[in-house]
PDB file of N, CA, C and O in Angstrom:
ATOM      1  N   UNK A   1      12.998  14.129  -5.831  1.00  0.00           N
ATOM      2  CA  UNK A   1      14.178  13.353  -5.529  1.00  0.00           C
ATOM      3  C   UNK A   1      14.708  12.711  -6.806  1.00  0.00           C
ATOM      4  O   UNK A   1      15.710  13.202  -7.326  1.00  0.00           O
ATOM      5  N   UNK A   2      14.103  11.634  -7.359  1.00  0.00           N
ATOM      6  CA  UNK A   2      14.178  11.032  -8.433  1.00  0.00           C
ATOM      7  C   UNK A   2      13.363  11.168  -9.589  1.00  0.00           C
ATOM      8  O   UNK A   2      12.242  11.467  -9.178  1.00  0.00           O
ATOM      9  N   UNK A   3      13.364  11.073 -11.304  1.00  0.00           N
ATOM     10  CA  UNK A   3      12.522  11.350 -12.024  1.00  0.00           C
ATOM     11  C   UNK A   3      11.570  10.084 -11.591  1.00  0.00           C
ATOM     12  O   UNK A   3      11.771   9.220 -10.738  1.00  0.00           O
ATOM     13  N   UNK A   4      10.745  10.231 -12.252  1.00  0.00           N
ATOM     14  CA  UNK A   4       9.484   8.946 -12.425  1.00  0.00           C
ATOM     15  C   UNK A   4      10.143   8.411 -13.580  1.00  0.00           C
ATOM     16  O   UNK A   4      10.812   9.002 -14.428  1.00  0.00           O
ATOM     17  N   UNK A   5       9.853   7.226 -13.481  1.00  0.00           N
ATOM     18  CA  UNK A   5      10.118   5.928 -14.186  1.00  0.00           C
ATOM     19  C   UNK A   5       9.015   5.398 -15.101  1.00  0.00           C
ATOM     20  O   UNK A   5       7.834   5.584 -14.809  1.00  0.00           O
ATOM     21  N   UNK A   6       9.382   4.741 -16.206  1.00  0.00           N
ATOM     22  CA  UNK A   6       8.355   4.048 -17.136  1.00  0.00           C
ATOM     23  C   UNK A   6       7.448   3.612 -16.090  1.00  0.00           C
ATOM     24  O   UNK A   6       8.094   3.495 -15.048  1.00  0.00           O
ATOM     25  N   UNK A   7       6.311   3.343 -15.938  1.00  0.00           N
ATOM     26  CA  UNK A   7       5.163   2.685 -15.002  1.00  0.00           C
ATOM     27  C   UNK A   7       5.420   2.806 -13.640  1.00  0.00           C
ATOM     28  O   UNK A   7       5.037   2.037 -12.758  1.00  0.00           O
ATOM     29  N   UNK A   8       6.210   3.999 -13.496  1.00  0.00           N
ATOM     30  CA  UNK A   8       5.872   3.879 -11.998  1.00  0.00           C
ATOM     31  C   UNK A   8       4.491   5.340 -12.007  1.00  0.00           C
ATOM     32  O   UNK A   8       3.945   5.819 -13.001  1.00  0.00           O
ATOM     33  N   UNK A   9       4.293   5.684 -10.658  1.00  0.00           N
ATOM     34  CA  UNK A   9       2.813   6.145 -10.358  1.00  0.00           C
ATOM     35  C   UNK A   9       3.620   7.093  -9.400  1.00  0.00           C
ATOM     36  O   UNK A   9       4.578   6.700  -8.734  1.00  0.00           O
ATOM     37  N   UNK A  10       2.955   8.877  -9.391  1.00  0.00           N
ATOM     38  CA  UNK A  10       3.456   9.723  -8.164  1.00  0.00           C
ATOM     39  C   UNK A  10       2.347   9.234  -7.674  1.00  0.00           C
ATOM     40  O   UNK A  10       1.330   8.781  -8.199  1.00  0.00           O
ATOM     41  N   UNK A  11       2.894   9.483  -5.921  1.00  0.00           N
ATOM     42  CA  UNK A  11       2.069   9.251  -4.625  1.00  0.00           C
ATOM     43  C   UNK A  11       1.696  10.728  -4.718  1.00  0.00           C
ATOM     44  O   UNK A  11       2.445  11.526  -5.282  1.00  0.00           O
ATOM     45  N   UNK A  12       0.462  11.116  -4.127  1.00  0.00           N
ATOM     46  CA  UNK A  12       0.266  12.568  -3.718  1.00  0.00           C
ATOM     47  C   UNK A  12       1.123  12.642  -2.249  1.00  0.00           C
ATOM     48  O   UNK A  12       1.844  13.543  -1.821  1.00  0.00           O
ATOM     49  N   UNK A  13       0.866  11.734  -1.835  1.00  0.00           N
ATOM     50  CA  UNK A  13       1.883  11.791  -0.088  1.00  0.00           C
ATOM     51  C   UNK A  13       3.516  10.632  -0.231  1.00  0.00           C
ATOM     52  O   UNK A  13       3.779   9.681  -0.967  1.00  0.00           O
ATOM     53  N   UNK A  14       3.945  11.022   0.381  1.00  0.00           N
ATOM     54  CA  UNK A  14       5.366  10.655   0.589  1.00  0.00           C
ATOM     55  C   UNK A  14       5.275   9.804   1.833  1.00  0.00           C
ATOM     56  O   UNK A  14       5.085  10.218   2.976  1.00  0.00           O
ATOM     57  N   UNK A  15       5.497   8.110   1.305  1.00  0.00           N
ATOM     58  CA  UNK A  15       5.442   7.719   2.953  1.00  0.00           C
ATOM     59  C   UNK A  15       6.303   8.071   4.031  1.00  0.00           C
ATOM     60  O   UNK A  15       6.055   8.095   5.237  1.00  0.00           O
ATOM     61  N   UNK A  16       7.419   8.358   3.381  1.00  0.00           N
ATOM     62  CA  UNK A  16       8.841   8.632   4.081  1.00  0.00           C
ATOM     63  C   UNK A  16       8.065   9.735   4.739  1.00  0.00           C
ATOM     64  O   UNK A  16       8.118   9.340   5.904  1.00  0.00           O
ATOM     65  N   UNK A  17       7.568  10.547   4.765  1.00  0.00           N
ATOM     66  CA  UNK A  17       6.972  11.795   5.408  1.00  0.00           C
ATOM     67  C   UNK A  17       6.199  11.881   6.209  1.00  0.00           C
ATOM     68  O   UNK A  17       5.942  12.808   6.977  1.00  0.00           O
ATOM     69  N   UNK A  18       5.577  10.478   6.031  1.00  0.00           N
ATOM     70  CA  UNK A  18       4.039  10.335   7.626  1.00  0.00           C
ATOM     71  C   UNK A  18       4.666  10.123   8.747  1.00  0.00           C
ATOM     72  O   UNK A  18       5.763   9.586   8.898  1.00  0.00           O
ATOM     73  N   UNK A  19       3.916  10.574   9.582  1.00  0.00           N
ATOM     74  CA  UNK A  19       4.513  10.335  11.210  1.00  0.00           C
ATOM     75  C   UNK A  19       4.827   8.709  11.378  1.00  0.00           C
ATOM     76  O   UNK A  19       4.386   7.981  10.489  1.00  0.00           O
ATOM     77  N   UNK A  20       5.518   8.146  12.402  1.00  0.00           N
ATOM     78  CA  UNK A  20       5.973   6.828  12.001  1.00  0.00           C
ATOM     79  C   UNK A  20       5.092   6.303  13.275  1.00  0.00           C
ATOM     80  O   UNK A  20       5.138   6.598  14.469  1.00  0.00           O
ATOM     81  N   UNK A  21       4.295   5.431  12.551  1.00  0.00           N
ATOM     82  CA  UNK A  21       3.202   4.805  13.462  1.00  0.00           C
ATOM     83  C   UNK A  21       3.660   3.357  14.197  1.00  0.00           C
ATOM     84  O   UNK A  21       3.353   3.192  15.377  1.00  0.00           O
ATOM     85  N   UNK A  22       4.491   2.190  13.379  1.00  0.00           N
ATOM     86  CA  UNK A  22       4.307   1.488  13.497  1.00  0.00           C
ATOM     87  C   UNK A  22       3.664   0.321  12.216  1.00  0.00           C
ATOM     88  O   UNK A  22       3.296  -0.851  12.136  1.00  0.00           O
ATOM     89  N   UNK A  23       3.836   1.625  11.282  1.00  0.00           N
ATOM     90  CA  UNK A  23       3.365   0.626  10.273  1.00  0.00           C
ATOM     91  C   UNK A  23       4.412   0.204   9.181  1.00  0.00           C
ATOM     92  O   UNK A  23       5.559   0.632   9.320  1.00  0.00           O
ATOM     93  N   UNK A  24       4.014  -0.879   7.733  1.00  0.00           N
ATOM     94  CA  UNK A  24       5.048  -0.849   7.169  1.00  0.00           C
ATOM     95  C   UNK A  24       4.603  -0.635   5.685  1.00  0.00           C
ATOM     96  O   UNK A  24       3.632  -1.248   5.242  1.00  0.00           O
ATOM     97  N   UNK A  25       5.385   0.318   4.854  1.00  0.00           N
ATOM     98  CA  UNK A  25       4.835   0.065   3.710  1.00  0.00           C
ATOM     99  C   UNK A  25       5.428   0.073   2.551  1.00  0.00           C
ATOM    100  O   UNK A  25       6.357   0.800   2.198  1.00  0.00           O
ATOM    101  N   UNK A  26       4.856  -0.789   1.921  1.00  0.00           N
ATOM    102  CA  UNK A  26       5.711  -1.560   0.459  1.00  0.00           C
ATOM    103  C   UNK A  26       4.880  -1.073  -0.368  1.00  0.00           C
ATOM    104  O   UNK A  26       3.658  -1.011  -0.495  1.00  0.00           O
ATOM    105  N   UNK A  27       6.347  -0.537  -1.229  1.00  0.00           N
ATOM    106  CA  UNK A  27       5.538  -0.349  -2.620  1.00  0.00           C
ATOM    107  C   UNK A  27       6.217  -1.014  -3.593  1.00  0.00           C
ATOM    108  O   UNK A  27       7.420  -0.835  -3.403  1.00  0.00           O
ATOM    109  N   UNK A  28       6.014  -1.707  -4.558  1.00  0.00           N
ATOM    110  CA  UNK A  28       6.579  -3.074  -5.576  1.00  0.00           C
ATOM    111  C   UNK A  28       5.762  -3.920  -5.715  1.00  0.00           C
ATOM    112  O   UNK A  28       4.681  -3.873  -5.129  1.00  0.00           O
ATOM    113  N   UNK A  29       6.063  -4.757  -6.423  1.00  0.00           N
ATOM    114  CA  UNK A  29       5.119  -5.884  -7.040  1.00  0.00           C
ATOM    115  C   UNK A  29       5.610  -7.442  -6.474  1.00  0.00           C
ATOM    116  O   UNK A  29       6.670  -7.941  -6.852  1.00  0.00           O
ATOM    117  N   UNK A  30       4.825  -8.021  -5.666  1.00  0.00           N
ATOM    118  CA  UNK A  30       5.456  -9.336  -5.031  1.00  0.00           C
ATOM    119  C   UNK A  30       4.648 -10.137  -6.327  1.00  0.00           C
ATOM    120  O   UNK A  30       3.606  -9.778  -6.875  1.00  0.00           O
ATOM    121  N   UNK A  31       5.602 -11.503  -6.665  1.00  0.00           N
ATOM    122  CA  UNK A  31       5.042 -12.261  -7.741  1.00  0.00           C
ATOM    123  C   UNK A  31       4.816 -13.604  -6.447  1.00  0.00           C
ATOM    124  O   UNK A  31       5.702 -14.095  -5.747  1.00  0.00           O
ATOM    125  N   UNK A  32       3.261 -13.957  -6.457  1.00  0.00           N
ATOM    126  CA  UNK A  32       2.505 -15.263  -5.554  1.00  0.00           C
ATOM    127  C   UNK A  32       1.768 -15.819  -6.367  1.00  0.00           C
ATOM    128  O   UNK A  32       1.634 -15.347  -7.496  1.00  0.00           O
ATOM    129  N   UNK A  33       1.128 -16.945  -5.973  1.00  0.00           N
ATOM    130  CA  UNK A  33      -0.069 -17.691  -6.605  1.00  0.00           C
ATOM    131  C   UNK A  33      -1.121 -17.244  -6.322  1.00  0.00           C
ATOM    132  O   UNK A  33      -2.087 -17.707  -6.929  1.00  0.00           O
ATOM    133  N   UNK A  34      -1.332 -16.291  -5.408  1.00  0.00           N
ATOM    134  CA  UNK A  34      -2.574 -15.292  -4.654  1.00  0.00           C
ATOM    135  C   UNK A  34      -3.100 -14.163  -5.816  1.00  0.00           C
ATOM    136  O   UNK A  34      -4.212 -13.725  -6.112  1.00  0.00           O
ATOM    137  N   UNK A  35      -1.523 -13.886  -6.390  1.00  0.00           N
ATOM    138  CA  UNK A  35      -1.895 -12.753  -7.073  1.00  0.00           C
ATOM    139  C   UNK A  35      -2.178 -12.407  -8.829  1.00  0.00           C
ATOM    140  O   UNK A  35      -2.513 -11.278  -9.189  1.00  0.00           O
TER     141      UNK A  35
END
């Protein structure tokens, strides 16, 4: 779809592509005090 980007990472799987369960998924960097 798109090239890869400075620091980004290929997925071997495509979430867009899994059956849709009900789940949610993020990929990015959240900035917390956790982390």
């Amino acid at each position: 779809m798109f090239e890869t980007r400075s620091g980004e990472r290929l997925l071997e799987t495509d979430p867009a592509d899994m059956s849709p369960d009900g789940h949610v998924v993020f990929i990015g960097r959240i900035a917390s005090p956790w982390t």
